[in-house]
Chimera marker file (.cmm) of the C-alpha trace (Angstrom):
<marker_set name="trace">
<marker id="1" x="93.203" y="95.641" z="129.073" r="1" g="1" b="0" radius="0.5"/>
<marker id="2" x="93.075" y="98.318" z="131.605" r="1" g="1" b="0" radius="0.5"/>
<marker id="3" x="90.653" y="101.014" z="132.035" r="1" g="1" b="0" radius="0.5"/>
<marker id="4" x="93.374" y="103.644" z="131.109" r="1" g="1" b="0" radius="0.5"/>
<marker id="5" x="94.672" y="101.879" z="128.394" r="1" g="1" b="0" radius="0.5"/>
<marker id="6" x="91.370" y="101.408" z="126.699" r="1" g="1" b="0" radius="0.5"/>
<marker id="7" x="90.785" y="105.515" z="127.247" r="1" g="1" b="0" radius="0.5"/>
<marker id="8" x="94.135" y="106.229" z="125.666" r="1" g="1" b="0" radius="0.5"/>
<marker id="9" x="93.003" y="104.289" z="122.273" r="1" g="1" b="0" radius="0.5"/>
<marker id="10" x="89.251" y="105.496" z="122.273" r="1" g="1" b="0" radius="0.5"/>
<marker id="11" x="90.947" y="109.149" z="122.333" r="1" g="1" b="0" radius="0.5"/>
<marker id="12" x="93.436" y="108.216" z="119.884" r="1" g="1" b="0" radius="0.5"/>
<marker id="13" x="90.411" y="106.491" z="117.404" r="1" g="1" b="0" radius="0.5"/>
<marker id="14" x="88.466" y="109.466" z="118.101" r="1" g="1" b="0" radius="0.5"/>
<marker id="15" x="91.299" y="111.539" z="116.329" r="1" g="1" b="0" radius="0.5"/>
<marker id="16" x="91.388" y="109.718" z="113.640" r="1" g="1" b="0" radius="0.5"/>
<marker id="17" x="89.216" y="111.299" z="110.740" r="1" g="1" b="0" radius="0.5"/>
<marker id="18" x="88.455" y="108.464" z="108.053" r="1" g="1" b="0" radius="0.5"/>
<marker id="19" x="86.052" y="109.022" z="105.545" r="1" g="1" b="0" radius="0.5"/>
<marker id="20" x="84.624" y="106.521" z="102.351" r="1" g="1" b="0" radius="0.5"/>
<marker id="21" x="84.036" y="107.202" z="99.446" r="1" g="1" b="0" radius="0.5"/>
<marker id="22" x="81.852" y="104.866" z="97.514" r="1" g="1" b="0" radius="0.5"/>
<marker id="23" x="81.720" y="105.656" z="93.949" r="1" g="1" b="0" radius="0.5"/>
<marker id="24" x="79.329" y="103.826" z="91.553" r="1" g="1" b="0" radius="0.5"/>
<marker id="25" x="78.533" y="101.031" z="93.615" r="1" g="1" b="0" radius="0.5"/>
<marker id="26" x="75.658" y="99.347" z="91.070" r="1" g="1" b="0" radius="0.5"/>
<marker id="27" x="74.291" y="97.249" z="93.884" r="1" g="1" b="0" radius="0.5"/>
<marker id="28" x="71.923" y="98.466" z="96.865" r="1" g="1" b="0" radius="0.5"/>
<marker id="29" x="73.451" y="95.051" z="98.411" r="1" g="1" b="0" radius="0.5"/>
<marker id="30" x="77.011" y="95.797" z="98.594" r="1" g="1" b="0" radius="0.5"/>
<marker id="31" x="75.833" y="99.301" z="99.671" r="1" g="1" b="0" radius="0.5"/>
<marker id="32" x="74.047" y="98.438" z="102.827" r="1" g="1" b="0" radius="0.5"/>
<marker id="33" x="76.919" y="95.778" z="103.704" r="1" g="1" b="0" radius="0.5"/>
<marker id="34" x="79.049" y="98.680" z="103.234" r="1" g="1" b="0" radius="0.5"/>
<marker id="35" x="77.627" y="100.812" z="105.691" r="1" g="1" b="0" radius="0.5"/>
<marker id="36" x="77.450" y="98.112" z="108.201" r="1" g="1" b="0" radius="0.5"/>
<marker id="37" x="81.848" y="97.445" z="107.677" r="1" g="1" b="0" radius="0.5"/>
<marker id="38" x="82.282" y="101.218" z="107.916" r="1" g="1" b="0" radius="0.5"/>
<marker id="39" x="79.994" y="101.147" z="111.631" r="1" g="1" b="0" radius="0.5"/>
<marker id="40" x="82.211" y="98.573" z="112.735" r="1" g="1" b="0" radius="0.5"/>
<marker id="41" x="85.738" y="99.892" z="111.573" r="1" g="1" b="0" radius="0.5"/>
<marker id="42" x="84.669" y="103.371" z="112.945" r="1" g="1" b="0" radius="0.5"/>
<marker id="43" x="85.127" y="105.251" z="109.822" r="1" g="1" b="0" radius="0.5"/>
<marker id="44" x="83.474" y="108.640" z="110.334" r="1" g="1" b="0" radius="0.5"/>
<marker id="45" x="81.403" y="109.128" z="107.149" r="1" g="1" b="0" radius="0.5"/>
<marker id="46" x="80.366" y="108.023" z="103.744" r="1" g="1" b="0" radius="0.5"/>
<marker id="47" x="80.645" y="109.821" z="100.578" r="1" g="1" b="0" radius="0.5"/>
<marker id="48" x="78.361" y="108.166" z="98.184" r="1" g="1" b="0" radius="0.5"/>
<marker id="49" x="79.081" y="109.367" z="94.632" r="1" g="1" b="0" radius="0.5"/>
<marker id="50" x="78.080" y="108.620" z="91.179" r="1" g="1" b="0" radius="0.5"/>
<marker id="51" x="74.997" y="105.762" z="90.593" r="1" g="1" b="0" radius="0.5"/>
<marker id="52" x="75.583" y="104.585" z="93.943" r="1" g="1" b="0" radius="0.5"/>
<marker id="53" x="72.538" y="104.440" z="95.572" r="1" g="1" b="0" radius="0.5"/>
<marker id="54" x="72.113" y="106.074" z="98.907" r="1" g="1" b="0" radius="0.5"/>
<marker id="55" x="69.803" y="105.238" z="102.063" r="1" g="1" b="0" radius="0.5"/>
<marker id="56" x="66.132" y="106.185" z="102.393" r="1" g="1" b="0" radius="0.5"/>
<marker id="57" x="65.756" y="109.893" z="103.832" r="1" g="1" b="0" radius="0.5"/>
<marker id="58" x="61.704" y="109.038" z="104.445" r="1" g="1" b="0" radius="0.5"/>
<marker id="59" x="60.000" y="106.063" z="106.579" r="1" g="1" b="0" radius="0.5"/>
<marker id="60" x="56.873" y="106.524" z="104.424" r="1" g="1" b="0" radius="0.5"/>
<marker id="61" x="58.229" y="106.182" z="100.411" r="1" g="1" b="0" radius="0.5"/>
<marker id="62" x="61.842" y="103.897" z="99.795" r="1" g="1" b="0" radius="0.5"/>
<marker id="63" x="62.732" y="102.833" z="96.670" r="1" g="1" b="0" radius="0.5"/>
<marker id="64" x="63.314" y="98.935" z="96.205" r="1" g="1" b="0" radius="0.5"/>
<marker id="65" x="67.182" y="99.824" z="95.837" r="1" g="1" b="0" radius="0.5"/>
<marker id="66" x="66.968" y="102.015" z="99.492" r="1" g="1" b="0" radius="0.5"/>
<marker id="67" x="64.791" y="98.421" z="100.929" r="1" g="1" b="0" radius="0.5"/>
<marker id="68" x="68.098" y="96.121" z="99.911" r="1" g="1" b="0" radius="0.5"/>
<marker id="69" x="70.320" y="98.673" z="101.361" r="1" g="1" b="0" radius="0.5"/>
<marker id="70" x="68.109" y="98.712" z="104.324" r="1" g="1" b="0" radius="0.5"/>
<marker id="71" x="68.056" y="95.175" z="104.793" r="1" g="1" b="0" radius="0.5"/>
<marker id="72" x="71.632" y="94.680" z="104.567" r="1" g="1" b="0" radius="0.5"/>
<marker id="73" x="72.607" y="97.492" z="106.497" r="1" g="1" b="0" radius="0.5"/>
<marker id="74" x="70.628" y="96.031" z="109.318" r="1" g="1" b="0" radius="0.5"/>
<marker id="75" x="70.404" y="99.427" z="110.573" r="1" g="1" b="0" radius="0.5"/>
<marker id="76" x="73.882" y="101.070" z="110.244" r="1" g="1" b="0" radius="0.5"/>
<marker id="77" x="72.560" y="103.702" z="107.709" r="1" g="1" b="0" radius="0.5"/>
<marker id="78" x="70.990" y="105.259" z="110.513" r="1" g="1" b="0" radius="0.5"/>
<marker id="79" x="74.110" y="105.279" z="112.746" r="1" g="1" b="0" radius="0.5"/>
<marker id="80" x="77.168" y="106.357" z="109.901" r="1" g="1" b="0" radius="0.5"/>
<marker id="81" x="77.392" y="109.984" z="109.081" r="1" g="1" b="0" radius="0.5"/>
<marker id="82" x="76.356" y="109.884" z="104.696" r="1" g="1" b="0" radius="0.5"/>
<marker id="83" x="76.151" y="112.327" z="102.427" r="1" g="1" b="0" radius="0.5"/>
<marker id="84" x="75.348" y="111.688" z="98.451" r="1" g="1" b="0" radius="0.5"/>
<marker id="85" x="77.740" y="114.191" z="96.332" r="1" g="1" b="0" radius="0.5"/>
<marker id="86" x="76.719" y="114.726" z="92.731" r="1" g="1" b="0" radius="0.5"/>
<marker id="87" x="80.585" y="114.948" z="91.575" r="1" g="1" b="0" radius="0.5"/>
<marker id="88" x="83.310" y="112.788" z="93.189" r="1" g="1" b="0" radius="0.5"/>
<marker id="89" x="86.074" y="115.217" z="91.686" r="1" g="1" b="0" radius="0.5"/>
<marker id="90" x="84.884" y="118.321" z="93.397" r="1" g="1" b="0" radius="0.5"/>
<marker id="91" x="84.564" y="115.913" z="96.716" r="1" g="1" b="0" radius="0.5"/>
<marker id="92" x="87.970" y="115.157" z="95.893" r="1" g="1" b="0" radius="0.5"/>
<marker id="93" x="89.343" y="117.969" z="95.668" r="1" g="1" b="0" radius="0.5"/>
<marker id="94" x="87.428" y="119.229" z="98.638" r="1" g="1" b="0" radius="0.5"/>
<marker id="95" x="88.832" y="117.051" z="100.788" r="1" g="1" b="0" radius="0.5"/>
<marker id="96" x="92.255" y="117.868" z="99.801" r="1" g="1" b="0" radius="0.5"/>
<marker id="97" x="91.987" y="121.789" z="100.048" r="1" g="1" b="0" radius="0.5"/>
<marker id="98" x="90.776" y="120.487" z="103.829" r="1" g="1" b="0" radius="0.5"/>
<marker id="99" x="94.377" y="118.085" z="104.505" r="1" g="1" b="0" radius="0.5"/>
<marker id="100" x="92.859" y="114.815" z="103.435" r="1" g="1" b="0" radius="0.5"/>
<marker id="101" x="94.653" y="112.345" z="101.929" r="1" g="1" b="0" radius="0.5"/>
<marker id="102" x="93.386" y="110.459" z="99.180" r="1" g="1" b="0" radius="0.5"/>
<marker id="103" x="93.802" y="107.050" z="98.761" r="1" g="1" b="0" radius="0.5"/>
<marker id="104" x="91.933" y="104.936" z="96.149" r="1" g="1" b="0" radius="0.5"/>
<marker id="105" x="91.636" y="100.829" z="96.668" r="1" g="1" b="0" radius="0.5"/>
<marker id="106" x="92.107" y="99.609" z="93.359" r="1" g="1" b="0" radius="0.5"/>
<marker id="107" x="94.771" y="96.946" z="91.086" r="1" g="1" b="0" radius="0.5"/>
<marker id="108" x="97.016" y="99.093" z="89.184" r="1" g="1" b="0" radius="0.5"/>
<marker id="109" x="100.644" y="99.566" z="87.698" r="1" g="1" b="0" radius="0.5"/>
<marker id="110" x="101.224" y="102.095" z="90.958" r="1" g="1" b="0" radius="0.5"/>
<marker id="111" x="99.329" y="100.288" z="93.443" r="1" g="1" b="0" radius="0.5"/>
<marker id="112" x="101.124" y="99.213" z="96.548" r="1" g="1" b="0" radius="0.5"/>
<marker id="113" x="100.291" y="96.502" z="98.745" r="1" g="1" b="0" radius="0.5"/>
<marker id="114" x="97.566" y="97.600" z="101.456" r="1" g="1" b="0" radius="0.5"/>
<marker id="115" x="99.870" y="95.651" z="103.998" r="1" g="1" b="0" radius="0.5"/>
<marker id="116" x="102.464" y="97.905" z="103.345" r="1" g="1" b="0" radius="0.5"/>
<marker id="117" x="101.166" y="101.322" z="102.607" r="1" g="1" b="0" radius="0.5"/>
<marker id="118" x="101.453" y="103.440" z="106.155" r="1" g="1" b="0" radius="0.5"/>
<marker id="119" x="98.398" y="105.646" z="106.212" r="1" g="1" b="0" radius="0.5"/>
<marker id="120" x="98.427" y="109.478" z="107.290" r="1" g="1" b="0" radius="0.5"/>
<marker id="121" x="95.115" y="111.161" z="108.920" r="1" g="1" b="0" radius="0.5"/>
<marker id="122" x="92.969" y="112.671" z="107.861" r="1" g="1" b="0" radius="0.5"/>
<marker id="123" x="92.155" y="110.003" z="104.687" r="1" g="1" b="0" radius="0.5"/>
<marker id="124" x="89.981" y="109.455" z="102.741" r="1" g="1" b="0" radius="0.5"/>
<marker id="125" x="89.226" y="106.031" z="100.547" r="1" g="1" b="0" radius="0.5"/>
<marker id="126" x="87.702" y="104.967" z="97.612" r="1" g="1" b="0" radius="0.5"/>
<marker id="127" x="86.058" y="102.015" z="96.672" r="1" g="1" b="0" radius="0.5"/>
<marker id="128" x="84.604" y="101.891" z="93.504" r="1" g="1" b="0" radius="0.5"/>
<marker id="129" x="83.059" y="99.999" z="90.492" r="1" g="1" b="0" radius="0.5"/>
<marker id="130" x="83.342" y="95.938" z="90.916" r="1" g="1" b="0" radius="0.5"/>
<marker id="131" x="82.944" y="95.349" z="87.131" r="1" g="1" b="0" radius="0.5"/>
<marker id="132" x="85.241" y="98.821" z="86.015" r="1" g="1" b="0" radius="0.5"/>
<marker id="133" x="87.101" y="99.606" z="89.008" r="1" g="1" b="0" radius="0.5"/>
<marker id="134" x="88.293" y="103.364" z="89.593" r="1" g="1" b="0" radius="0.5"/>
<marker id="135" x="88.051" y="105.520" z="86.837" r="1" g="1" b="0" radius="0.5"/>
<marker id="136" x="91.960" y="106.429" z="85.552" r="1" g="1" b="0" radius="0.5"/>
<marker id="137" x="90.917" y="109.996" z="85.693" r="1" g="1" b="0" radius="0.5"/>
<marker id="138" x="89.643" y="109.408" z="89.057" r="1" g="1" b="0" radius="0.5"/>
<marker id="139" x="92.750" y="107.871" z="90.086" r="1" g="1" b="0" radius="0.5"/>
<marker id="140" x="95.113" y="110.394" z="88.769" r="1" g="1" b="0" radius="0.5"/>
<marker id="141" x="93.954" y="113.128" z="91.663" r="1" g="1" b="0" radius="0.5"/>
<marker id="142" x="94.607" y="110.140" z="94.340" r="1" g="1" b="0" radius="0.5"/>
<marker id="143" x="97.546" y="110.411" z="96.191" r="1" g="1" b="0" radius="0.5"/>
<marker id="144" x="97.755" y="106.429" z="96.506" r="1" g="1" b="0" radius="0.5"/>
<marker id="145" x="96.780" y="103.780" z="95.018" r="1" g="1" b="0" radius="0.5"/>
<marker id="146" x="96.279" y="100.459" z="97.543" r="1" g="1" b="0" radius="0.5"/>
<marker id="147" x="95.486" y="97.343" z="96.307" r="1" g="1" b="0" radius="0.5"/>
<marker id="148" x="95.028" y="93.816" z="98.113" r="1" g="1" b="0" radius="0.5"/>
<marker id="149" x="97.323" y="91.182" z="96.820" r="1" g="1" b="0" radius="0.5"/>
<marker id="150" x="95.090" y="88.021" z="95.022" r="1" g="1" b="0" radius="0.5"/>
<marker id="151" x="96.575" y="84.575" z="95.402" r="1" g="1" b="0" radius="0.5"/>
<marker id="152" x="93.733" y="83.058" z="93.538" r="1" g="1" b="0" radius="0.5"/>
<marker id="153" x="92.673" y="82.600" z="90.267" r="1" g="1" b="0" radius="0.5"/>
<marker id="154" x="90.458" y="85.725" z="90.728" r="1" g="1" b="0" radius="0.5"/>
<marker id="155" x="91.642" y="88.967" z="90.456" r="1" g="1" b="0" radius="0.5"/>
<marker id="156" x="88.844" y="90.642" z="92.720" r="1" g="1" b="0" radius="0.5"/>
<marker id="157" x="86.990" y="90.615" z="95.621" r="1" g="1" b="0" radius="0.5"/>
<marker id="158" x="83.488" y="92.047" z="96.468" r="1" g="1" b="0" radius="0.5"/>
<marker id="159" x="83.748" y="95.762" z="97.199" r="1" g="1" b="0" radius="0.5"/>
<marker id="160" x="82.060" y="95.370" z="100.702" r="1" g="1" b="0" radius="0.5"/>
<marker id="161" x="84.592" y="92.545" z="101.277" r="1" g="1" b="0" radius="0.5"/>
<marker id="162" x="88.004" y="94.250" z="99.872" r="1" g="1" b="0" radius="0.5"/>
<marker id="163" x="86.663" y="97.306" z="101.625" r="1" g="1" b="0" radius="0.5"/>
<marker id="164" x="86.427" y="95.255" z="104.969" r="1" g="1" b="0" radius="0.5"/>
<marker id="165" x="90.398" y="93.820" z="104.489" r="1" g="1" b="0" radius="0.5"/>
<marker id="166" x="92.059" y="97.474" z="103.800" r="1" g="1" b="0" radius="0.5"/>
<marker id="167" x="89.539" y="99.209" z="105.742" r="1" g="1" b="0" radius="0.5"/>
<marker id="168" x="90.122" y="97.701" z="108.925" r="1" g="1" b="0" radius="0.5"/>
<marker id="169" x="93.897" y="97.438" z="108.625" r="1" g="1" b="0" radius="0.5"/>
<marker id="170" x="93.781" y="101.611" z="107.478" r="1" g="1" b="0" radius="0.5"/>
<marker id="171" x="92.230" y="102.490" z="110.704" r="1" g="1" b="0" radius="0.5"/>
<marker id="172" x="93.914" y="100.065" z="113.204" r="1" g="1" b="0" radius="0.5"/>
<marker id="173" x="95.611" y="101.284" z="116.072" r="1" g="1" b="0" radius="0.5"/>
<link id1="1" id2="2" r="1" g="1" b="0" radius="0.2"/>
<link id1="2" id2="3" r="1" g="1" b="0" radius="0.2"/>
<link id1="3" id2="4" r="1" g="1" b="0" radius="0.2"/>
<link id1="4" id2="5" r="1" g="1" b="0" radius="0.2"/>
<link id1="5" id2="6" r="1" g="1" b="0" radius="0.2"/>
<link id1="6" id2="7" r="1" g="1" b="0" radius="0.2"/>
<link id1="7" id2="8" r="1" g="1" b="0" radius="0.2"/>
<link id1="8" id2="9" r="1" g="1" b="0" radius="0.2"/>
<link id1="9" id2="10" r="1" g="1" b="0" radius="0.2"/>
<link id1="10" id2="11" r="1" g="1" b="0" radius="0.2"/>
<link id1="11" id2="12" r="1" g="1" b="0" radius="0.2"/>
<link id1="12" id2="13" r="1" g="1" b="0" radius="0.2"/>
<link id1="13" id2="14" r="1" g="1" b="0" radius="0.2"/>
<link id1="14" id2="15" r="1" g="1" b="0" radius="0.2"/>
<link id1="15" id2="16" r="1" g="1" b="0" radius="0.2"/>
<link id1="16" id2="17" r="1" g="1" b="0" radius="0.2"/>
<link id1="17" id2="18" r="1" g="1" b="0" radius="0.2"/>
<link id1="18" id2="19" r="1" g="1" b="0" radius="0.2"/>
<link id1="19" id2="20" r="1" g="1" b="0" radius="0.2"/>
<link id1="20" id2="21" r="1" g="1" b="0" radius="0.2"/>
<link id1="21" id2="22" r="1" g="1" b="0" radius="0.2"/>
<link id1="22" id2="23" r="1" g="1" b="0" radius="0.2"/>
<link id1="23" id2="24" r="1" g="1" b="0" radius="0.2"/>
<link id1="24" id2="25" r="1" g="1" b="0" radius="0.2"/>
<link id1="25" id2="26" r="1" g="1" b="0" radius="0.2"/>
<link id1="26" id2="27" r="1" g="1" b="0" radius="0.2"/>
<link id1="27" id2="28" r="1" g="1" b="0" radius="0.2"/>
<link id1="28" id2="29" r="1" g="1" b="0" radius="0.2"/>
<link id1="29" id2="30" r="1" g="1" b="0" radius="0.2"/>
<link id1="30" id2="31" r="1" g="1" b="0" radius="0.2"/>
<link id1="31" id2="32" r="1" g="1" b="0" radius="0.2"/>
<link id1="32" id2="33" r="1" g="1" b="0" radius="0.2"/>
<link id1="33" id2="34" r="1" g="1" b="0" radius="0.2"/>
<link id1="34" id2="35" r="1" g="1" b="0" radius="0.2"/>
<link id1="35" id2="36" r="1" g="1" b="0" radius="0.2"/>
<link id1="36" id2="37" r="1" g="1" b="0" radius="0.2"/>
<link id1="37" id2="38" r="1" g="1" b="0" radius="0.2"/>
<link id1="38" id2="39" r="1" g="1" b="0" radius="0.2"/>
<link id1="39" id2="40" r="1" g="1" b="0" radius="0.2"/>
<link id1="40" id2="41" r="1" g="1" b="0" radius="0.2"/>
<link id1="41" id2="42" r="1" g="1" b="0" radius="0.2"/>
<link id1="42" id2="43" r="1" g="1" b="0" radius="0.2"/>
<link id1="43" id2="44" r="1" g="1" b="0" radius="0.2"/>
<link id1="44" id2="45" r="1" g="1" b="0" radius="0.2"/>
<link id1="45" id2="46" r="1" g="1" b="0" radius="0.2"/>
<link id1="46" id2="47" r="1" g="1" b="0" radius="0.2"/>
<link id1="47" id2="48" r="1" g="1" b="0" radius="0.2"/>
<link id1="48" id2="49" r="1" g="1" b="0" radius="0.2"/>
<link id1="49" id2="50" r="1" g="1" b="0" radius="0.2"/>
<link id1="50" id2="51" r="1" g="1" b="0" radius="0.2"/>
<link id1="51" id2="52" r="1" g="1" b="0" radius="0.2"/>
<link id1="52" id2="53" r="1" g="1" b="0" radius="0.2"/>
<link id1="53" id2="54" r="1" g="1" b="0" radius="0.2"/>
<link id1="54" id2="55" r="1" g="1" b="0" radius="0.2"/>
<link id1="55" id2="56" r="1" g="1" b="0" radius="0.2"/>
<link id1="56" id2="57" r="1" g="1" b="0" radius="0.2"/>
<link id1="57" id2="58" r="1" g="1" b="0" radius="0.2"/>
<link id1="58" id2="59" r="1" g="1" b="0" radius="0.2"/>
<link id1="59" id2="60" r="1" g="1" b="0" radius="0.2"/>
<link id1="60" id2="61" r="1" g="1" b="0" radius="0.2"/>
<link id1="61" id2="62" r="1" g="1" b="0" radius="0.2"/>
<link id1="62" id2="63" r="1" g="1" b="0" radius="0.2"/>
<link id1="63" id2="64" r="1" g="1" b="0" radius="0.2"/>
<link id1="64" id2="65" r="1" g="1" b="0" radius="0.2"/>
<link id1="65" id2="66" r="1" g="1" b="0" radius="0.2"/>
<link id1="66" id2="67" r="1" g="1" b="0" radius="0.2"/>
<link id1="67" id2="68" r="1" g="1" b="0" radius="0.2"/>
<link id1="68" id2="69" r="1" g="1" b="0" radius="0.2"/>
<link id1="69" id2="70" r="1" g="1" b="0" radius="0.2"/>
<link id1="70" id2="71" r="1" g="1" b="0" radius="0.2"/>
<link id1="71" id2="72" r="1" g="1" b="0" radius="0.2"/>
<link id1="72" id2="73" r="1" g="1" b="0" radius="0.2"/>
<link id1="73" id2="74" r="1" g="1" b="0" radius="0.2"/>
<link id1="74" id2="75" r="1" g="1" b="0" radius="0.2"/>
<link id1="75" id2="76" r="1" g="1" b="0" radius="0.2"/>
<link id1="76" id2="77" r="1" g="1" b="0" radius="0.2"/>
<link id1="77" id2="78" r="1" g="1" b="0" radius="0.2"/>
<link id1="78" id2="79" r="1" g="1" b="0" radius="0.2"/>
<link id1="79" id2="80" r="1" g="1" b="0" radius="0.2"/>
<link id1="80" id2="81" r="1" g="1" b="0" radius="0.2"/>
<link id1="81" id2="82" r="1" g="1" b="0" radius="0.2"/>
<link id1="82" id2="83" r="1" g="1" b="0" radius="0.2"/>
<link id1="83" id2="84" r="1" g="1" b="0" radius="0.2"/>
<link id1="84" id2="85" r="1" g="1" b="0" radius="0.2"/>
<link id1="85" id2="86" r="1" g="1" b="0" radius="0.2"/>
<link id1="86" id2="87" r="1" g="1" b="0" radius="0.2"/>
<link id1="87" id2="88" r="1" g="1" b="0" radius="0.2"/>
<link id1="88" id2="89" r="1" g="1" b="0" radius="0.2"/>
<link id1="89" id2="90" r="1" g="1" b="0" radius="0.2"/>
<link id1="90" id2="91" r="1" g="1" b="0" radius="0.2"/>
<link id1="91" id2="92" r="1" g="1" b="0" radius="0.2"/>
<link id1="92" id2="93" r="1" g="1" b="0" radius="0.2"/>
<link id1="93" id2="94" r="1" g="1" b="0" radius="0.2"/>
<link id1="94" id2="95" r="1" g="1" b="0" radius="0.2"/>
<link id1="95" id2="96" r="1" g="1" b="0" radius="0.2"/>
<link id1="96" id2="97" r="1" g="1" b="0" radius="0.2"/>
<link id1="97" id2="98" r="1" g="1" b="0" radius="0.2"/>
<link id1="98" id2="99" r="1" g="1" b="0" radius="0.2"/>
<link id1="99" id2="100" r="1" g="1" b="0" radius="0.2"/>
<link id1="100" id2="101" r="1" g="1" b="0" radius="0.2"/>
<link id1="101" id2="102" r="1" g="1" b="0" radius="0.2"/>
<link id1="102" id2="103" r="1" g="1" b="0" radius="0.2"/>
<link id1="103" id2="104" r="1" g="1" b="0" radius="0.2"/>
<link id1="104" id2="105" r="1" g="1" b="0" radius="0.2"/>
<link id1="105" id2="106" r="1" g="1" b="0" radius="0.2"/>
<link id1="106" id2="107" r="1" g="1" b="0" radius="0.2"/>
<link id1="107" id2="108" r="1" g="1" b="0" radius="0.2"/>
<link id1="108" id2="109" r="1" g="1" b="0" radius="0.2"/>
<link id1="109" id2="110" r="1" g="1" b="0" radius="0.2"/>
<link id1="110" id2="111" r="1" g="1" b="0" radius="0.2"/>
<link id1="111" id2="112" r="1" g="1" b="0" radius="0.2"/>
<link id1="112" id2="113" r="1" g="1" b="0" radius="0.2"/>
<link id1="113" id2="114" r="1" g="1" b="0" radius="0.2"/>
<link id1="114" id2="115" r="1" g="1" b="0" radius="0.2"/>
<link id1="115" id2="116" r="1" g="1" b="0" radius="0.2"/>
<link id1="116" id2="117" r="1" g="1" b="0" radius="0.2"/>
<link id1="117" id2="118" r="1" g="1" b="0" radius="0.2"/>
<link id1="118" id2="119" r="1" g="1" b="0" radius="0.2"/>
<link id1="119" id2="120" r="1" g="1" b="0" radius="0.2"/>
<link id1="120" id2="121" r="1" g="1" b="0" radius="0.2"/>
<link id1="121" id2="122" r="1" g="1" b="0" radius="0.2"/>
<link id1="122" id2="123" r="1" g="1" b="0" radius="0.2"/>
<link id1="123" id2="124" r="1" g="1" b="0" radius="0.2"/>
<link id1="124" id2="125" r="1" g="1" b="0" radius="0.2"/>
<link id1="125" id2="126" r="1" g="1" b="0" radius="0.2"/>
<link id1="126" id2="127" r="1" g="1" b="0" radius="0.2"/>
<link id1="127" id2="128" r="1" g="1" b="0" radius="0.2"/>
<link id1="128" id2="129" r="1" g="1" b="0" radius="0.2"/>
<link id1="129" id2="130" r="1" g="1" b="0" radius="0.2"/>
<link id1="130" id2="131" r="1" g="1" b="0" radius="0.2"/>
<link id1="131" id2="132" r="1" g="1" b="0" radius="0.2"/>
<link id1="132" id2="133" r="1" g="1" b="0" radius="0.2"/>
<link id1="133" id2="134" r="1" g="1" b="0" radius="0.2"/>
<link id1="134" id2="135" r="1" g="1" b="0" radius="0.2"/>
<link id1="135" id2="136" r="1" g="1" b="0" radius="0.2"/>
<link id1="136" id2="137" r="1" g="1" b="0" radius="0.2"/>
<link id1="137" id2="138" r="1" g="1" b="0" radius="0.2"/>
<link id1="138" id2="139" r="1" g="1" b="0" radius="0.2"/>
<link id1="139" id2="140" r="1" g="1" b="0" radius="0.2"/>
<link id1="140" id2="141" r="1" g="1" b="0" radius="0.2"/>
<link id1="141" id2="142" r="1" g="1" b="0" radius="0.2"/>
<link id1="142" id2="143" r="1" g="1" b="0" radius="0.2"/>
<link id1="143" id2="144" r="1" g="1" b="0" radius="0.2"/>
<link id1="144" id2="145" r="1" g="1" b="0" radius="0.2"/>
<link id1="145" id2="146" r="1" g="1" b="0" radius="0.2"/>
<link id1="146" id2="147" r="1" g="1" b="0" radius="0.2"/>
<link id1="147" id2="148" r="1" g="1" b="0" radius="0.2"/>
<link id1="148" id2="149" r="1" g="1" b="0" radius="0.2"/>
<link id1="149" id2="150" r="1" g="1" b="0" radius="0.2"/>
<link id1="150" id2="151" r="1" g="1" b="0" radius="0.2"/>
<link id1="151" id2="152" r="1" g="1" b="0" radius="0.2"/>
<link id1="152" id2="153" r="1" g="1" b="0" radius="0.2"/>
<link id1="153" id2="154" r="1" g="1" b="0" radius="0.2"/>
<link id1="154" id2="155" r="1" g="1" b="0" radius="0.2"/>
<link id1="155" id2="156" r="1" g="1" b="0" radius="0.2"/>
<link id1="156" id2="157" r="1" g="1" b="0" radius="0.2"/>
<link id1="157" id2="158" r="1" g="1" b="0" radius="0.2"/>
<link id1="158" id2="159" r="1" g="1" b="0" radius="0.2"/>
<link id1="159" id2="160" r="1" g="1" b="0" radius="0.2"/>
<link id1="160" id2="161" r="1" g="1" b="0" radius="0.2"/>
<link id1="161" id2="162" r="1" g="1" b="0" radius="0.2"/>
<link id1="162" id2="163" r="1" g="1" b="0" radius="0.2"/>
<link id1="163" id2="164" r="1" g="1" b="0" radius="0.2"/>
<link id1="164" id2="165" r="1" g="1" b="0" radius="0.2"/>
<link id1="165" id2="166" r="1" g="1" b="0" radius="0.2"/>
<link id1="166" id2="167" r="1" g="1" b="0" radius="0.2"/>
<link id1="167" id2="168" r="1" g="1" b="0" radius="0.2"/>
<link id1="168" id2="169" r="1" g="1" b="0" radius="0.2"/>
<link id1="169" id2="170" r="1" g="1" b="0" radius="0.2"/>
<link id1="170" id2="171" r="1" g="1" b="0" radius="0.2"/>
<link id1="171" id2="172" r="1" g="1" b="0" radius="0.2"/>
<link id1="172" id2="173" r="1" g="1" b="0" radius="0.2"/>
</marker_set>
């Protein structure tokens, strides 16, 4: 790929404002592998709401829930933008008084296909609950709903995982 070609999609990337928002993520695990997905898909910043927990702010005290996230993370907290936001409808709506869109990643009756939903920028998605999913009030001030089709006998994948599939096909060039 040539030099000018690889400036022209760095600049386009760069213009791109995609945010995460985790909300109520129970494990420290799935938190730190989500910070590592979002470093590598180039998502600007995480919104962790809810009981998710959230990365050490201190090298000297770190709860055992900010050492898994640590570990996991491998070091990507210290490189993605976070904040922790006490109310994920007030982020929500936030977000939208600043042009974001608002897309949750979740099975539902008006869920489309991830493959086929064609994203507008700035955007914003949620990932939520692996046991509950999203919150029906939650989802109501989205203005998608995405979900990834399952082939299996499943009907979910890990959040870090389903986050990885949709996020990376969100923010592709």
């Amino acid at each position: 790929m040539s030099a000018t070609v690889l400036a022209a999609r760095k600049r386009k990337m760069e213009n791109k404002i995609f945010y995460i928002i985790a909300h109520n993520i129970r494990s420290a695990y799935n938190v730190g592998a989500i910070f590592r997905t979002v470093d590598g898909m180039g998502a600007k910043k995480i919104y962790l709401t809810g009981y998710t927990a959230f990365p050490a702010n201190s090298a000297i005290y770190k709860s055992s829930a900010q050492k898994m996230i640590e570990k996991t993370a491998l070091g990507a907290e210290k490189n993605v933008s976070w904040e922790k936001v006490k109310s994920i409808s007030s982020l929500i709506s936030d977000l939208k008084k600043k042009g974001f869109k608002i897309v949750a990643l979740e099975q539902s009756k008006k869920s489309v296909s991830y493959e086929k939903f064609k994203p507008s920028f700035p955007l914003a998605l949620i990932i939520g609950s692996e046991p509950r999913g999203i919150n029906v009030r939650i989802l109501e001030k989205c203005d998608k709903i995405i979900e990834i089709p399952m082939r299996g006998m499943k009907n979910s994948l890990n959040v870090s995982v389903a986050l990885g599939i949709a996020g990376y096909q969100l923010n592709s060039d």
